[in-house]
Short mmCIF file of the C-alpha atoms (twelve columns), coordinates in Angstrom:
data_MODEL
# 
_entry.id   MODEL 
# 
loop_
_atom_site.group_PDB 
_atom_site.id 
_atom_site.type_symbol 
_atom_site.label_atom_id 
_atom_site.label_alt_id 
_atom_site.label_comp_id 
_atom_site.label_asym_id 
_atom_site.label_seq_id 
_atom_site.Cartn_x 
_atom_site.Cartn_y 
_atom_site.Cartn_z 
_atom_site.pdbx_PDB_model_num 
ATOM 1   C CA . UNK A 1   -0.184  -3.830  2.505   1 
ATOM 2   C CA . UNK A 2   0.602   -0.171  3.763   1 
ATOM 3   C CA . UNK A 3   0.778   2.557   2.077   1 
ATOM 4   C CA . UNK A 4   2.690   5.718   2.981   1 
ATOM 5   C CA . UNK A 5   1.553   9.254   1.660   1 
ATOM 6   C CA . UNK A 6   4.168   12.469  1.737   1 
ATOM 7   C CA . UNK A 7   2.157   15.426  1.691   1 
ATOM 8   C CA . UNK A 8   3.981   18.017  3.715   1 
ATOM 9   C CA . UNK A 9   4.722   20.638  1.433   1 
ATOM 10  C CA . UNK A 10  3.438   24.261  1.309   1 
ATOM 11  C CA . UNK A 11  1.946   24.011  -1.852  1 
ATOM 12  C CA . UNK A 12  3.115   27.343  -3.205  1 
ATOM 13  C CA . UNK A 13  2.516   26.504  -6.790  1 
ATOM 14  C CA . UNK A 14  -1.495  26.684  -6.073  1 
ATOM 15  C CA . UNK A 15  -1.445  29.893  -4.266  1 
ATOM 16  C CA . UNK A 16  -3.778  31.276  -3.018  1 
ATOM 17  C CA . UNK A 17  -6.298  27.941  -3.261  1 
ATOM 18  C CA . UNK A 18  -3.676  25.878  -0.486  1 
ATOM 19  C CA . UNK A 19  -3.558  29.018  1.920   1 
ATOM 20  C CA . UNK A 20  -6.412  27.532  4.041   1 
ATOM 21  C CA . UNK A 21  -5.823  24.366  2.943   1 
ATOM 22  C CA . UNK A 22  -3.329  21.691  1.903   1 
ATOM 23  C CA . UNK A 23  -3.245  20.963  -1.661  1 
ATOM 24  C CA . UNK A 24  -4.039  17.424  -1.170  1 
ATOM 25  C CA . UNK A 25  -7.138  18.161  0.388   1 
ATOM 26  C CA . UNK A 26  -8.014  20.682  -2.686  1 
ATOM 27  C CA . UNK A 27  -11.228 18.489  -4.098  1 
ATOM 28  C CA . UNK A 28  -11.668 16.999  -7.916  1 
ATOM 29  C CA . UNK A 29  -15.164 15.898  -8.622  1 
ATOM 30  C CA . UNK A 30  -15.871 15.624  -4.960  1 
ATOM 31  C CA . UNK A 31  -13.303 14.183  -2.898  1 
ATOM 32  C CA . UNK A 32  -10.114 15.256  -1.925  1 
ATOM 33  C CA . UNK A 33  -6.955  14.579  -3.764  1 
ATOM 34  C CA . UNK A 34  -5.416  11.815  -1.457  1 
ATOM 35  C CA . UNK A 35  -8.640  10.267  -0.828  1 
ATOM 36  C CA . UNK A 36  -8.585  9.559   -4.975  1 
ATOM 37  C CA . UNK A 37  -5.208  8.752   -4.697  1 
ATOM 38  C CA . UNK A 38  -5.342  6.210   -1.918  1 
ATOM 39  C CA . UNK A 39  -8.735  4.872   -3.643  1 
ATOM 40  C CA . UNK A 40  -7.199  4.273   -6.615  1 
ATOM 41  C CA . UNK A 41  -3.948  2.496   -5.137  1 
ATOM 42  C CA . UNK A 42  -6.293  0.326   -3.588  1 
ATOM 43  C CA . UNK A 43  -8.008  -0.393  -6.461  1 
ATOM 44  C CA . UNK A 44  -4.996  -2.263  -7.829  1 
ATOM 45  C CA . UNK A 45  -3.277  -4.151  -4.889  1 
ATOM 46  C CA . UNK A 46  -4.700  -7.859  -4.790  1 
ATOM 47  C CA . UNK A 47  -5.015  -7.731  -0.758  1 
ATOM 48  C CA . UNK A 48  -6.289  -5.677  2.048   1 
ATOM 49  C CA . UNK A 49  -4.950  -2.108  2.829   1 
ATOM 50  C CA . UNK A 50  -3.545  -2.805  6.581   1 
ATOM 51  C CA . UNK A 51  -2.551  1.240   7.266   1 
ATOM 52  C CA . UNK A 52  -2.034  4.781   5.890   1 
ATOM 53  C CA . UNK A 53  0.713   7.180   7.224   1 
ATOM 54  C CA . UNK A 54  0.279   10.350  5.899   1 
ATOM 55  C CA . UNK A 55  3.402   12.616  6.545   1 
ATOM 56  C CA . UNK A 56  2.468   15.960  6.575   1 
ATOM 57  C CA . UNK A 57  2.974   19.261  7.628   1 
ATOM 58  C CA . UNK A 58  1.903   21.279  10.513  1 
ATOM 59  C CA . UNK A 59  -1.895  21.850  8.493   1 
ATOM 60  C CA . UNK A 60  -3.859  21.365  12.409  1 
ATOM 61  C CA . UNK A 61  -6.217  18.960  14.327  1 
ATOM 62  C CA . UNK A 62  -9.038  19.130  11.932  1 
ATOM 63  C CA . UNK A 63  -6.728  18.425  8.406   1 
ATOM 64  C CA . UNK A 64  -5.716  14.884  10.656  1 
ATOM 65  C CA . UNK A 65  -8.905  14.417  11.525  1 
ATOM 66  C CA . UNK A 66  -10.061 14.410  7.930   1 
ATOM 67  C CA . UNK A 67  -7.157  12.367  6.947   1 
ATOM 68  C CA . UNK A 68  -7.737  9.108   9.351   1 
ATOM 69  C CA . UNK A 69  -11.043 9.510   8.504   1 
ATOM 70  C CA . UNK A 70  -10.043 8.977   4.547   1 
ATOM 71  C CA . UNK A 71  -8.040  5.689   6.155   1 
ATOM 72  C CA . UNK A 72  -10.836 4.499   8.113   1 
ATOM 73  C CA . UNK A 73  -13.145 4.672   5.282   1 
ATOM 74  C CA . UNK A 74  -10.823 2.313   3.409   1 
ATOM 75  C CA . UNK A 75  -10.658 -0.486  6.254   1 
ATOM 76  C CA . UNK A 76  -7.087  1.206   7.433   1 
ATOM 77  C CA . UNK A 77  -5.898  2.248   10.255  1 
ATOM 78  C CA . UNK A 78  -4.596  5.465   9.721   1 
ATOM 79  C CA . UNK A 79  -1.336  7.406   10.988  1 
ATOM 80  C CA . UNK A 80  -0.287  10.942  10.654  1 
ATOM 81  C CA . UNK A 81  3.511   11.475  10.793  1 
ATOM 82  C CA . UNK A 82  4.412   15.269  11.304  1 
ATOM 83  C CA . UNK A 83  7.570   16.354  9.081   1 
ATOM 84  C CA . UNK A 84  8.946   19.229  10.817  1 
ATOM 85  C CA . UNK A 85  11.850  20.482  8.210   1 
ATOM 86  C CA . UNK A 86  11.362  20.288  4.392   1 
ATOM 87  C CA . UNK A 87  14.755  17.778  4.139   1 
ATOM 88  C CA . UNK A 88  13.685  15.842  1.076   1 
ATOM 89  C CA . UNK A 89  11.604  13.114  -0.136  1 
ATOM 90  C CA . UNK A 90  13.653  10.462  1.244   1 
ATOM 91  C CA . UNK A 91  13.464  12.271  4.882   1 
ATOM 92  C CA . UNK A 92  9.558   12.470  4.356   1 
ATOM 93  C CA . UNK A 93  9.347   9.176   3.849   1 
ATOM 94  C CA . UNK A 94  11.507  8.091   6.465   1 
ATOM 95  C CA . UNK A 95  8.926   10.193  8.676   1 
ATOM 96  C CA . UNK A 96  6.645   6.915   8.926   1 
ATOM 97  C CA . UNK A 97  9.388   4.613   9.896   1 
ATOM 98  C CA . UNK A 98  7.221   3.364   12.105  1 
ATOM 99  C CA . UNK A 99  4.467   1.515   9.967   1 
ATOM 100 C CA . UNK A 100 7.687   0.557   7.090   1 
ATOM 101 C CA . UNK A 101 7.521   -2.864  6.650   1 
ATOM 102 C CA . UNK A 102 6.576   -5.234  4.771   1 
ATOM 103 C CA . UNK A 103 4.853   -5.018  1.381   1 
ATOM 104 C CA . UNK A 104 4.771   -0.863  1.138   1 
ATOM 105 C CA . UNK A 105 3.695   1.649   -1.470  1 
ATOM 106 C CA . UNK A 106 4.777   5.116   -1.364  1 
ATOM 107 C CA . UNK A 107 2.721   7.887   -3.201  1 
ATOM 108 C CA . UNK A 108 3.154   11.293  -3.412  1 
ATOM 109 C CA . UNK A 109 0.319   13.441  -3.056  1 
ATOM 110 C CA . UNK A 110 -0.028  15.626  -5.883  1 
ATOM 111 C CA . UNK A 111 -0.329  12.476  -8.225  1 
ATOM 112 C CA . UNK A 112 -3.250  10.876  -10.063 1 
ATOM 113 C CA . UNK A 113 -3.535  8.074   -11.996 1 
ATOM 114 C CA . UNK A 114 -5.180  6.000   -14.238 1 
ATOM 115 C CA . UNK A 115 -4.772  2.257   -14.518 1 
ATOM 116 C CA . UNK A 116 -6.264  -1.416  -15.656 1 
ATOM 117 C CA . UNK A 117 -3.902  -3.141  -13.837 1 
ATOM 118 C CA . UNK A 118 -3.719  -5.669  -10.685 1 
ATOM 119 C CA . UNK A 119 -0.544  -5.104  -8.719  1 
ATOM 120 C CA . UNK A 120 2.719   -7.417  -8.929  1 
ATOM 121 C CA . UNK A 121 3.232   -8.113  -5.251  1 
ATOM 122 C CA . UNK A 122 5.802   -11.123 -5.986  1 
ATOM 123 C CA . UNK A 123 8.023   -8.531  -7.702  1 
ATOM 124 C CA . UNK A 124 11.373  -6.349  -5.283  1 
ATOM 125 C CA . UNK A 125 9.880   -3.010  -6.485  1 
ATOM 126 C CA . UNK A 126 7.753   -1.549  -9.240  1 
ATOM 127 C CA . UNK A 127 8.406   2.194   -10.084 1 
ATOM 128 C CA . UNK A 128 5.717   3.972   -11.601 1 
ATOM 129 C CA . UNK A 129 6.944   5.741   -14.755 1 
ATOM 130 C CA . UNK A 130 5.681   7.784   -17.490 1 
ATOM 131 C CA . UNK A 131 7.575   9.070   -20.744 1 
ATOM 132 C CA . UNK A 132 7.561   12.974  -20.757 1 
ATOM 133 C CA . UNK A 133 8.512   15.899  -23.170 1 
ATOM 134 C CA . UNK A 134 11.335  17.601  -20.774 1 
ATOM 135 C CA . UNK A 135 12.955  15.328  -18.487 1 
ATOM 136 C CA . UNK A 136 15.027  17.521  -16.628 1 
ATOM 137 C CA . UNK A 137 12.396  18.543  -14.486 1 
ATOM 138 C CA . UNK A 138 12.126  14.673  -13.079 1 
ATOM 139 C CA . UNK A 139 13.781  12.368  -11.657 1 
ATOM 140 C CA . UNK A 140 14.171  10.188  -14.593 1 
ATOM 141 C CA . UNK A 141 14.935  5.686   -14.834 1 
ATOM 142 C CA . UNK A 142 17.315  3.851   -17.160 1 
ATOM 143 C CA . UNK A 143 16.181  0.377   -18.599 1 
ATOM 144 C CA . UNK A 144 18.721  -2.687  -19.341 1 
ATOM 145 C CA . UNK A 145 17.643  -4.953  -22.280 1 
ATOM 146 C CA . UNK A 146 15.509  -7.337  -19.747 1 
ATOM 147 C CA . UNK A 147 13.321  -4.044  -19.120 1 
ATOM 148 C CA . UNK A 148 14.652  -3.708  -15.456 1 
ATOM 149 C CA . UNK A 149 15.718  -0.546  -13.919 1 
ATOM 150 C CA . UNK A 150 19.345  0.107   -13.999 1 
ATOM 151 C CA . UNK A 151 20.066  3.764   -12.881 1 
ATOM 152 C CA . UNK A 152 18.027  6.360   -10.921 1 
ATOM 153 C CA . UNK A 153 19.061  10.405  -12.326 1 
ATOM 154 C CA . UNK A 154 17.213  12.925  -10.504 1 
ATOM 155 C CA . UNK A 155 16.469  16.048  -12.889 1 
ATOM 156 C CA . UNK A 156 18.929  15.461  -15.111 1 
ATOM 157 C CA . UNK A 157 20.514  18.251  -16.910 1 
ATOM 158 C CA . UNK A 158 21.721  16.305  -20.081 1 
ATOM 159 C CA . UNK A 159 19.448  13.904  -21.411 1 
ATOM 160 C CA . UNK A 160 19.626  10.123  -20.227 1 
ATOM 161 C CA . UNK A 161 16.378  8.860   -20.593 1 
ATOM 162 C CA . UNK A 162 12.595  10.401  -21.010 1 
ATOM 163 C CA . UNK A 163 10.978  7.742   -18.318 1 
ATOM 164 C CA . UNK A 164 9.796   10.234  -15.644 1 
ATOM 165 C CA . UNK A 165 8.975   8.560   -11.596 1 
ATOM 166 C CA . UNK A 166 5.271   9.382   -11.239 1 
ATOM 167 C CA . UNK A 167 5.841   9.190   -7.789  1 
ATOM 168 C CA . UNK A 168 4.600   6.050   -7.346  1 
ATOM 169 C CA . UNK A 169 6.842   3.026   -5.374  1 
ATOM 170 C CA . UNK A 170 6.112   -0.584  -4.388  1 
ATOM 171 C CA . UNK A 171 8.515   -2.231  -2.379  1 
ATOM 172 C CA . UNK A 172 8.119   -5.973  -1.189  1 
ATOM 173 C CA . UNK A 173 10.296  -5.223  1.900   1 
ATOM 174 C CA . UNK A 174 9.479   -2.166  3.732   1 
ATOM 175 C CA . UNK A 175 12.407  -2.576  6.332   1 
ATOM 176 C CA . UNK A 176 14.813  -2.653  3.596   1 
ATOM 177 C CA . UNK A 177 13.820  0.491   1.969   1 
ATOM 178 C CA . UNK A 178 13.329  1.747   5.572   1 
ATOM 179 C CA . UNK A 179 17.340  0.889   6.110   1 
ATOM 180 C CA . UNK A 180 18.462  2.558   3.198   1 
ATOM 181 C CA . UNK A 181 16.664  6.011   3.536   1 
ATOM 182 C CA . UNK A 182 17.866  5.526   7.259   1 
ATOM 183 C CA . UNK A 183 21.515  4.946   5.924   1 
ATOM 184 C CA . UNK A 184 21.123  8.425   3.871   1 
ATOM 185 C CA . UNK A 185 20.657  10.497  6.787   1 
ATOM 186 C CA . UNK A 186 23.527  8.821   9.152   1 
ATOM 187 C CA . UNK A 187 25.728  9.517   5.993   1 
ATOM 188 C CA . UNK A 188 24.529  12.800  5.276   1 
ATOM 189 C CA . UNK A 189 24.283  11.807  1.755   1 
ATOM 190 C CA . UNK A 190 22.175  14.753  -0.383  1 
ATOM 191 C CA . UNK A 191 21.381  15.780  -3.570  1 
ATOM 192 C CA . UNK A 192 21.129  19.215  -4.795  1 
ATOM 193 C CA . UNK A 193 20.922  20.063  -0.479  1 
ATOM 194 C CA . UNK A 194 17.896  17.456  0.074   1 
ATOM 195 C CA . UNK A 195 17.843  13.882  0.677   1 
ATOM 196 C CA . UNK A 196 16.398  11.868  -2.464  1 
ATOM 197 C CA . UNK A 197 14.813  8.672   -2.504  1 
ATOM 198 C CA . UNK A 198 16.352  8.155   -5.886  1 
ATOM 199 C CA . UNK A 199 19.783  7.572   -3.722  1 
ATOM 200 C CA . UNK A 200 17.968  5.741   -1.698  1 
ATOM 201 C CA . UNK A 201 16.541  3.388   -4.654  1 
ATOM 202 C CA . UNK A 202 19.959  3.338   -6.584  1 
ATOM 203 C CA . UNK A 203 21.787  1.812   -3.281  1 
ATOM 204 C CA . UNK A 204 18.764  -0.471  -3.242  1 
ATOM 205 C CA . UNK A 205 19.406  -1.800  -6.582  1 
ATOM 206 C CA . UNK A 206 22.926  -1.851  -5.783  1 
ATOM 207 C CA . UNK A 207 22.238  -4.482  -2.907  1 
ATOM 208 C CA . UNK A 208 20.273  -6.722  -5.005  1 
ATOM 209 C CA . UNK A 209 16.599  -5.549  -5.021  1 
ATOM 210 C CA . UNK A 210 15.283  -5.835  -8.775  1 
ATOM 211 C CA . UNK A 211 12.937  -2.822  -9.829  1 
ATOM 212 C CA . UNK A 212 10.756  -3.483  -12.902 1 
ATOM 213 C CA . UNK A 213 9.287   -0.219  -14.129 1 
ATOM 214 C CA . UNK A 214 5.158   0.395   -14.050 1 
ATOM 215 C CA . UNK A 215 3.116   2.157   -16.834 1 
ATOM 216 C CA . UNK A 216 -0.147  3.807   -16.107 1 
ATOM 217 C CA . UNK A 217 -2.571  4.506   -18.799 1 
ATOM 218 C CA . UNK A 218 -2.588  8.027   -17.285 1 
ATOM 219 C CA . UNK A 219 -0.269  10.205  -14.993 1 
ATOM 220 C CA . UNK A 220 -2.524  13.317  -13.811 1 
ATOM 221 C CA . UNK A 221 -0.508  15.978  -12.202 1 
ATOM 222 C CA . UNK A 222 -2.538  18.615  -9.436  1 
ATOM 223 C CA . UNK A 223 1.146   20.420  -8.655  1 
ATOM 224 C CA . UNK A 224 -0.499  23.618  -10.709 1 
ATOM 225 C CA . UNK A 225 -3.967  25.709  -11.060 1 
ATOM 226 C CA . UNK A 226 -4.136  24.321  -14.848 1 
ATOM 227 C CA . UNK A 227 -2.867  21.141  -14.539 1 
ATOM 228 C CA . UNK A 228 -5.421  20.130  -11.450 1 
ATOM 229 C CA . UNK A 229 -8.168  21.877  -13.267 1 
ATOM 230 C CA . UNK A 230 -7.426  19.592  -16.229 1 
ATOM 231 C CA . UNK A 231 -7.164  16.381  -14.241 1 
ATOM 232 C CA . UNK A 232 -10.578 17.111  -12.687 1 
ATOM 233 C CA . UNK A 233 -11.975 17.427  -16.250 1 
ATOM 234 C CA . UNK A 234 -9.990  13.411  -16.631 1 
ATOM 235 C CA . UNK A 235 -11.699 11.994  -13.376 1 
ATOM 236 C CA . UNK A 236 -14.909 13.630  -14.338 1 
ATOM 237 C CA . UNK A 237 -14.825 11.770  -17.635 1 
ATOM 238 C CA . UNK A 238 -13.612 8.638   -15.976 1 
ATOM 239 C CA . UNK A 239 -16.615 8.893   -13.353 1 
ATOM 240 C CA . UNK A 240 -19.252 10.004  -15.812 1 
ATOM 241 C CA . UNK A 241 -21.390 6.796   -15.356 1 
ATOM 242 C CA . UNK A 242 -21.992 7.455   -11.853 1 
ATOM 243 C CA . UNK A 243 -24.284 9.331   -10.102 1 
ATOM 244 C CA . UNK A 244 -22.544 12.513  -9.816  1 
ATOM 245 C CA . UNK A 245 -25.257 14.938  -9.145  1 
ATOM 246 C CA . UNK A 246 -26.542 15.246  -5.518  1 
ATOM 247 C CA . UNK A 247 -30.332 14.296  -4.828  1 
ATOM 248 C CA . UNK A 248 -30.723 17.341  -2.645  1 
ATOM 249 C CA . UNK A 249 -29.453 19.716  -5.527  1 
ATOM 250 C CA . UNK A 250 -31.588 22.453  -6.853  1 
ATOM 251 C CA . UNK A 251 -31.308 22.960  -10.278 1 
ATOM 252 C CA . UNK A 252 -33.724 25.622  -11.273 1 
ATOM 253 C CA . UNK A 253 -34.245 26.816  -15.305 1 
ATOM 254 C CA . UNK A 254 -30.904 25.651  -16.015 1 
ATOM 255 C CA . UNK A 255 -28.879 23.623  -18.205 1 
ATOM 256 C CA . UNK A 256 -26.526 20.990  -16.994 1 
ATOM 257 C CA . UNK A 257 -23.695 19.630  -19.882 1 
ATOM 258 C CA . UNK A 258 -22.336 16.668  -18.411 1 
ATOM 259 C CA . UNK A 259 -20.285 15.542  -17.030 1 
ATOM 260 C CA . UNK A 260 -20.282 17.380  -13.912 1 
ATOM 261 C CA . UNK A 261 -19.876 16.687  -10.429 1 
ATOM 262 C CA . UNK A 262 -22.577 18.533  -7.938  1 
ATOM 263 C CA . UNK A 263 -22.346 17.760  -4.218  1 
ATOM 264 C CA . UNK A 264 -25.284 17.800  -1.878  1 
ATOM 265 C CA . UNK A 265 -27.270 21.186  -0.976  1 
ATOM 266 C CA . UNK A 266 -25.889 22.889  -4.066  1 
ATOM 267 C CA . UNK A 267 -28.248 25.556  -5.931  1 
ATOM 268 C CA . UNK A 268 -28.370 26.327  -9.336  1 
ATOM 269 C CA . UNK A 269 -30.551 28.481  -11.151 1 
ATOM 270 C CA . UNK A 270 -30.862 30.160  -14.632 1 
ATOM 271 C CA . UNK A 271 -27.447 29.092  -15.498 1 
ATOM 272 C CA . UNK A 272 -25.438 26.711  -18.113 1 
ATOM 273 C CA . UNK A 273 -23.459 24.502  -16.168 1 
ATOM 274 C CA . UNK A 274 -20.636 22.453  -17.579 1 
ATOM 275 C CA . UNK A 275 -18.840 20.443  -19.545 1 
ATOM 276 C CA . UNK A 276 -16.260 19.099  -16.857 1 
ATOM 277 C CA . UNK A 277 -17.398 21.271  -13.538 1 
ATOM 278 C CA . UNK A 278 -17.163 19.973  -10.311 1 
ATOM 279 C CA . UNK A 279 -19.308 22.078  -7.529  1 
ATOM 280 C CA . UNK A 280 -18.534 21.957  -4.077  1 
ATOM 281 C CA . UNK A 281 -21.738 21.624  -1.450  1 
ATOM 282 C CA . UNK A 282 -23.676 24.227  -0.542  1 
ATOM 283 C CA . UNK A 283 -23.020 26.604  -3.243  1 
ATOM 284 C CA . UNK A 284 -25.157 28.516  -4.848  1 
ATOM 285 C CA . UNK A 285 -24.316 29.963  -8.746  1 
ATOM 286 C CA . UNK A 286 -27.014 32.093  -10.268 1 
ATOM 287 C CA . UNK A 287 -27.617 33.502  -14.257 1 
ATOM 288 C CA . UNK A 288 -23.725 32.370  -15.074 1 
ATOM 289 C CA . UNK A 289 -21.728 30.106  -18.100 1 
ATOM 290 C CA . UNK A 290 -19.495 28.036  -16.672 1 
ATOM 291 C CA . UNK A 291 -17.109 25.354  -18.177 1 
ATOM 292 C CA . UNK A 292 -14.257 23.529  -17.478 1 
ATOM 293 C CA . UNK A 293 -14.005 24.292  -13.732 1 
ATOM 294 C CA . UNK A 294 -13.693 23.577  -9.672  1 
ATOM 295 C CA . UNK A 295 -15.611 25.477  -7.848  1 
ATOM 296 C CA . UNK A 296 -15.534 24.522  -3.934  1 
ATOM 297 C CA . UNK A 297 -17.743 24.531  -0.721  1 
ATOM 298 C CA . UNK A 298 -20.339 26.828  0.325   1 
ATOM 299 C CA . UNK A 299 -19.397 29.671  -2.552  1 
ATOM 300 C CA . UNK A 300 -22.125 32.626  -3.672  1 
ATOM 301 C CA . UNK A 301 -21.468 33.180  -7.445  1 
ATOM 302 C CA . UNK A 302 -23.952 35.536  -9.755  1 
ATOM 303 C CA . UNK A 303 -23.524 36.800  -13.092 1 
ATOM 304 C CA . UNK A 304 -19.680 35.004  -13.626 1 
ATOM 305 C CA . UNK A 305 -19.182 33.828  -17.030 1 
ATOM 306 C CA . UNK A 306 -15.727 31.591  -16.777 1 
ATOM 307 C CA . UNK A 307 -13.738 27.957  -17.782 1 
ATOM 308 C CA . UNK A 308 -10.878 26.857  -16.741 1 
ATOM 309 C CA . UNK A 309 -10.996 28.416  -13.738 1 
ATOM 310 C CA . UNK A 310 -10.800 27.621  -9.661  1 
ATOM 311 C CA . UNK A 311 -12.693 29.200  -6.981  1 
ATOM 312 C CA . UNK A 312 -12.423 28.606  -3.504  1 
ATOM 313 C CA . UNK A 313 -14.762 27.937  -0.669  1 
ATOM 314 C CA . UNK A 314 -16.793 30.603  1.051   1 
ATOM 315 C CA . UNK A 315 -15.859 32.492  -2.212  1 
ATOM 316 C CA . UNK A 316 -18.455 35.386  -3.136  1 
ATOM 317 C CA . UNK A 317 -18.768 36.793  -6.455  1 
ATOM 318 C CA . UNK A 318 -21.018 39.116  -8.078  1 
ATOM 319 C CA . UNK A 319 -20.957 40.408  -11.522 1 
ATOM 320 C CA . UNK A 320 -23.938 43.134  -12.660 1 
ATOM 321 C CA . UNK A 321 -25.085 43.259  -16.180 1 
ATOM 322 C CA . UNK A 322 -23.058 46.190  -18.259 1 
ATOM 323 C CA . UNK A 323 -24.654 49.120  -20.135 1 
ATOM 324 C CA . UNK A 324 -22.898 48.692  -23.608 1 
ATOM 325 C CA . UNK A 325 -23.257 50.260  -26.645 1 
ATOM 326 C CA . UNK A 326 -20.975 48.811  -29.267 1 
ATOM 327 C CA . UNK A 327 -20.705 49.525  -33.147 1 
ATOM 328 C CA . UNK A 328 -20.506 47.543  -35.981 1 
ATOM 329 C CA . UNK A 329 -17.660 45.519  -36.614 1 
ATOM 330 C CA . UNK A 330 -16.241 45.805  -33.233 1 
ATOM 331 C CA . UNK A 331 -15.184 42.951  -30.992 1 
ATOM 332 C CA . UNK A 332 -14.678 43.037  -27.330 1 
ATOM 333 C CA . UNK A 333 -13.071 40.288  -25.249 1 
ATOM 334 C CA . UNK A 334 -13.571 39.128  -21.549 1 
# 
């Protein structure tokens, strides 16, 4: 099995959290988004992962690093694929030609999920789909009485059909998908100025391959400050029954509400800590209430009261006591 990971875009939507960093390395109760991702595909395939491409952008020697490293930790042996010109998600893909074949999953990194599932590997393709309020901001599937997948709309304008692509493929024939993304380029075929993989899929179908759709109990989007906050509060309560709190923690005259993730080396004193926090290692927080949050690597926080909130690493914040004096009947809002 291989699995194939686009991850090259700029991340602009999380600004200023991906300016150091690729949003797919941005962490949710401890690890990296990617690394959950790929974990969790690998949770529901029913053989070995062989190798990981990850396409990406030009993110540096030590981003790579960290990303075979993610491969090599799951038996893999991992590939980065650079992606020079933002051309699509059927050019990013086509970036790891190279490793495309055989049994292949593509996943786009800005996805979670949540499944109880083992992987149909006898089936053409599975496309990961989840019904959603406003389609037009998808690309979208249409079912045929069987339940198979008979068109491929991306964003639709007028509604067809409320099934939204995750982001999520499996393909039983790698080369074949490989062909038809290839066939997209050489034809200059695009869609809204970009080449889609949805042409890609609907010339696939065209030729014969069946694709069933695939339900996940949970589609977790990080594309957004809110929304990755959120799915970190998700993971932590799927994760709550595992130790989650470093050994080498200090947690001084404080209260913890779980569940919350604490990496190693973290401090923590006089301070109410949680529900759904996730703090990066080596931070210290002092006399602060704090809910609902990521807080990453090696940060200095005092006196912050906060929830749903992100703050990055090496981030320093400190917040002195006021002088008030307020009357009755008055109310004042931070």
């Amino acid at each position: 099995m291989k699995i194939i990971v686009p991850m090259a875009g700029m991340g602009k939507r999380m600004r200023p959290h991906t300016l150091t960093i690729p949003k797919p390395l941005l962490p949710i109760a401890g690890k990296p988004i990617v690394q959950r991702l790929v974990e969790d595909i690998a949770a529901v395939v029913q053989e070995p992962i062989e190798e990981i491409g990850f396409i990406v952008g030009d993110f540096g020697k030590e981003v790579e690093k960290d990303l075979l490293k993610i491969a090599k930790d799951l038996g893999a042996k991992g590939y980065v694929f650079q992606q020079k010109e933002a051309l699509g998600t059927a050019h990013a893909i086509l970036c790891a030609s190279e490793i495309m074949e055989g049994k292949t999953i593509v996943a786009f990194a800005d996805t979670l999920f949540r499944a109880d599932f083992k992987l149909d590997e006898e089936k053409d393709g599975i496309i990961w789909v989840q019904k959603v309020e406003d389609p037009s901001a998808f690309g979208v599937v249409k079912l045929d009485d069987e339940g198979l997948i008979t068109d491929f709309i991306e964003k639709p304008k007028e509604f067809v059909s409320d099934l939204a692509i995750i982001g999520i493929y499996y393909f039983k024939d790698g080369a074949f998908l490989k062909e038809n993304l290839q066939y997209l380029i050489d034809n200059d075929i695009k869609d809204k100025g970009e080449y889609q993989i949805t042409d890609a899929l609907e010339r696939m179908k065209n030729n014969g391959t069946k694709f069933a759709p695939g339900a996940v109990e949970e589609w977790l989007d990080c594309g957004k400050k809110d929304a990755t906050v959120y799915t970190n509060q998700r993971v932590l309560e799927f994760i709550k029954d595992k130790d989650i709190i470093a050994a080498s923690a200090k947690i001084k005259n404080s209260t913890i509400i779980p569940p919350c993730y604490i990496g190693k080396g973290v401090t923590i004193e006089n301070t109410v800590l949680g529900p759904h926090v996730s703090v990066g290692e080596n931070t210290k927080i002092k006399q602060s209430v704090i809910s609902n949050s990521i807080i990453q690597e090696n940060a200095d926080i005092k006196g912050l009261v906060c929830k749903n909130s992100m703050i990055g690493n090496h981030s320093k914040i400190s917040l002195d006591a006021q002088d008030l004096s307020v009357g009755d009947y008055n109310e004042i809002k931070g």
